[in-house]
Backbone bond lengths (Angstrom), bond angles and torsions (degrees), N, CA, C in turn:
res aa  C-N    CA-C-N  psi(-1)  N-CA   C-N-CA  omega(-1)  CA-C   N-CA-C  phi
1 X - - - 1.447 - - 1.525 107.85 -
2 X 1.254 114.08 132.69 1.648 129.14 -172.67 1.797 100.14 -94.47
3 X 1.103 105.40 140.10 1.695 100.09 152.43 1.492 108.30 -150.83
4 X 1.628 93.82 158.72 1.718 98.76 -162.84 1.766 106.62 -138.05
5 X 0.962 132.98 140.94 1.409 134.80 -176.07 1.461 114.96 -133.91
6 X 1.133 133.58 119.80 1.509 148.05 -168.38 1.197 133.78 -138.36
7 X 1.328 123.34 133.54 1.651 119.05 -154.90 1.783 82.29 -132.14
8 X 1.135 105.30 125.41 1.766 114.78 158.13 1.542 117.41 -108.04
9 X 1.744 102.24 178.49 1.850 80.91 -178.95 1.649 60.26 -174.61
10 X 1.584 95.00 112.33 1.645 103.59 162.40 1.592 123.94 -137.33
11 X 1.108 110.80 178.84 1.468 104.40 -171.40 1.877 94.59 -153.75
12 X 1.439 112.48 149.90 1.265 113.45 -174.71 1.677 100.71 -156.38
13 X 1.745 93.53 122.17 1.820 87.14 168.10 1.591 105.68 -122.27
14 X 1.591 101.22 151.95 1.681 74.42 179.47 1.192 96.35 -104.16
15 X 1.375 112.84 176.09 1.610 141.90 -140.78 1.792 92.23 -133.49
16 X 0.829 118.84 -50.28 1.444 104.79 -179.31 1.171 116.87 -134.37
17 X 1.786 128.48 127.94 1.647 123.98 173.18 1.475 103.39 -152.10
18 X 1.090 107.45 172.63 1.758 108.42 172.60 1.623 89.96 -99.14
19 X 1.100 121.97 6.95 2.142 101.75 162.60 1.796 86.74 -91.93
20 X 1.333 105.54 100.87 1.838 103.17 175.17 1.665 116.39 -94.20
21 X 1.435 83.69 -31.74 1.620 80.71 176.07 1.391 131.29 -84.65
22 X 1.477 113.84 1.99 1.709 98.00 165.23 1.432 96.88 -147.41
23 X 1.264 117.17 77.61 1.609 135.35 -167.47 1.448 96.20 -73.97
24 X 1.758 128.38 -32.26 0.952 100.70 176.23 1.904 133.57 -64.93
25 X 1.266 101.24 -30.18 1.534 112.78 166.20 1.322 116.64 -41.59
26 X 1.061 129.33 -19.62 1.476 129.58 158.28 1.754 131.16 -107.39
27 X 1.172 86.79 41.47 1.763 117.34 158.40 1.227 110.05 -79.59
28 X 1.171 121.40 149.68 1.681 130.72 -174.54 1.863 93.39 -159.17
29 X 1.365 99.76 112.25 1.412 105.02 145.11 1.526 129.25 179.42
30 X 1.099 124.24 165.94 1.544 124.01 -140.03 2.061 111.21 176.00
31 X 1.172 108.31 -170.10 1.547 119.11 165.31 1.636 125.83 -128.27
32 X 1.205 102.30 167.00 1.943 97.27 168.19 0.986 88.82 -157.37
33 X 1.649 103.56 159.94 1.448 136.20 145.92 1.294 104.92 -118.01
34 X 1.920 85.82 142.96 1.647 119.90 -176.64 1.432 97.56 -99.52
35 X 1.168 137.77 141.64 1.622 144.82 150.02 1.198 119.82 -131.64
36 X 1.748 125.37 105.95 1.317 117.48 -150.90 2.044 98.72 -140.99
37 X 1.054 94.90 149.72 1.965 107.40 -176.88 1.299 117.45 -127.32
38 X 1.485 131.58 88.78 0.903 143.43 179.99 1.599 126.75 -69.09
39 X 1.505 126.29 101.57 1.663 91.93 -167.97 2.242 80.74 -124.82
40 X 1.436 96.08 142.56 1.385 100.13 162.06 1.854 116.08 -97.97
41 X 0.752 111.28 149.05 1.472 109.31 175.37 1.488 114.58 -116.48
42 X 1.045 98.77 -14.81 2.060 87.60 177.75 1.685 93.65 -163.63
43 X 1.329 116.41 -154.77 1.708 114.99 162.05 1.144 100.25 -97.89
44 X 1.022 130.26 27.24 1.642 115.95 147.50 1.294 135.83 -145.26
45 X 1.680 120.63 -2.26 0.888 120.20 157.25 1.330 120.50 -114.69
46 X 1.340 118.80 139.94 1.385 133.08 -165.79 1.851 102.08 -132.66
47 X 1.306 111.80 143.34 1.712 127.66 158.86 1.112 114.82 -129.36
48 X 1.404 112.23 154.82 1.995 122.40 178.72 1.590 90.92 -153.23
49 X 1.005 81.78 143.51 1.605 110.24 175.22 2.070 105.46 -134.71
50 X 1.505 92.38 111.49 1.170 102.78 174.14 1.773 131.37 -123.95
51 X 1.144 112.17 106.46 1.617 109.87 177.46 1.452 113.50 -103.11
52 X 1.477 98.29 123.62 1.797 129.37 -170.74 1.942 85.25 -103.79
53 X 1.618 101.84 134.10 1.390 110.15 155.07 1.613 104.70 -136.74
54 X 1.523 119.33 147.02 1.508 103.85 -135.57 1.756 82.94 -140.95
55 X 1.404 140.24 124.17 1.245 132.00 163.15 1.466 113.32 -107.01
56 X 1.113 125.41 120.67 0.973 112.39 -177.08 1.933 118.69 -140.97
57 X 1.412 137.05 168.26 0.990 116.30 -170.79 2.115 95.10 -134.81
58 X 1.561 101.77 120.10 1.406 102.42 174.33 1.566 126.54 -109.13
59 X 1.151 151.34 88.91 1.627 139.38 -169.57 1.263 90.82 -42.30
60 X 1.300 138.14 -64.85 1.557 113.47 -155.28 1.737 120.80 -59.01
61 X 1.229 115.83 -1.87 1.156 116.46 -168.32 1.927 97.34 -95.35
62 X 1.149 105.59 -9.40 1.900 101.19 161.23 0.760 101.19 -83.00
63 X 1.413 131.77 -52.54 1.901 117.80 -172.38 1.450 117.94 -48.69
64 X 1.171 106.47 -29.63 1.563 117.77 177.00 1.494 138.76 -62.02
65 X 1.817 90.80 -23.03 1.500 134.95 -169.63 1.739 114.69 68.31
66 X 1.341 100.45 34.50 1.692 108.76 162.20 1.459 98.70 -108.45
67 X 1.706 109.87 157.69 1.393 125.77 176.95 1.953 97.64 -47.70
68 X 1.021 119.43 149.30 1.621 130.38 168.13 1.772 101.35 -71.30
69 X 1.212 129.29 -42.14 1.589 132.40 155.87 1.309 135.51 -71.74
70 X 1.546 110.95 116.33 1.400 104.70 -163.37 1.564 91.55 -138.88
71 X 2.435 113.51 155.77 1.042 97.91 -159.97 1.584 65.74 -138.38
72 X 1.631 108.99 120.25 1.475 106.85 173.71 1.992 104.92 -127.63
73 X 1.557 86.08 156.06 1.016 105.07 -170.85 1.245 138.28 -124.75
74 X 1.513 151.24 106.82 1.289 147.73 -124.12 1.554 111.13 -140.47
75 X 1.083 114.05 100.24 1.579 104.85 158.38 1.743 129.04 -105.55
76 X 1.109 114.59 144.48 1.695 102.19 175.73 1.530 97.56 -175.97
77 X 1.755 90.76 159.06 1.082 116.63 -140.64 1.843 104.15 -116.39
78 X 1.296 143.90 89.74 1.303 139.34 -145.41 1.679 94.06 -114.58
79 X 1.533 111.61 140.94 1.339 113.11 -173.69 1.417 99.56 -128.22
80 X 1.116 130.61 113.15 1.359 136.50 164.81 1.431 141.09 -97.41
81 X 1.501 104.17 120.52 1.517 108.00 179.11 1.813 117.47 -105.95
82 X 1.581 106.43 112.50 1.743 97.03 -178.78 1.742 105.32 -99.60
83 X 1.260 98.62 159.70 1.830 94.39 -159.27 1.931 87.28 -109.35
């Protein structure tokens, strides 16, 4: 069994859109942690279980009338078969 732990920290502006006039509203940036469990069971079947918790801060999400800070959270469960 594998396990893996990961901290990001990104930031994103975009550079080009036809919304021109408030380009900053489409800023995106924030952090996550990855926490993930790898188990193989044979050579061909494999599972991971990975939970992402994600903070992040968007202007367009006031225009929208949600808080501009949002703290989302993801788990899932991937089952793999290699032939």
């Amino acid at each position: 069994m594998r396990y893996s732990v990961r901290y990001d920290r990104y930031e994103m502006q975009q550079t080009y859109s036809s919304f021109e006039y408030l380009p900053i509203l489409l800023a995106d940036h924030g952090h996550a942690w990855t926490l993930a469990c790898i188990r193989e069971f044979n050579r061909h079947w494999s599972m991971a279980l990975e939970g992402i918790q994600s903070d992040s801060t968007v202007p367009l999400r006031a225009l929208l009338g949600d808080p501009s800070d949002a703290r989302e959270q993801v788990l899932q469960l991937a089952v793999r078969y290699d032939l």
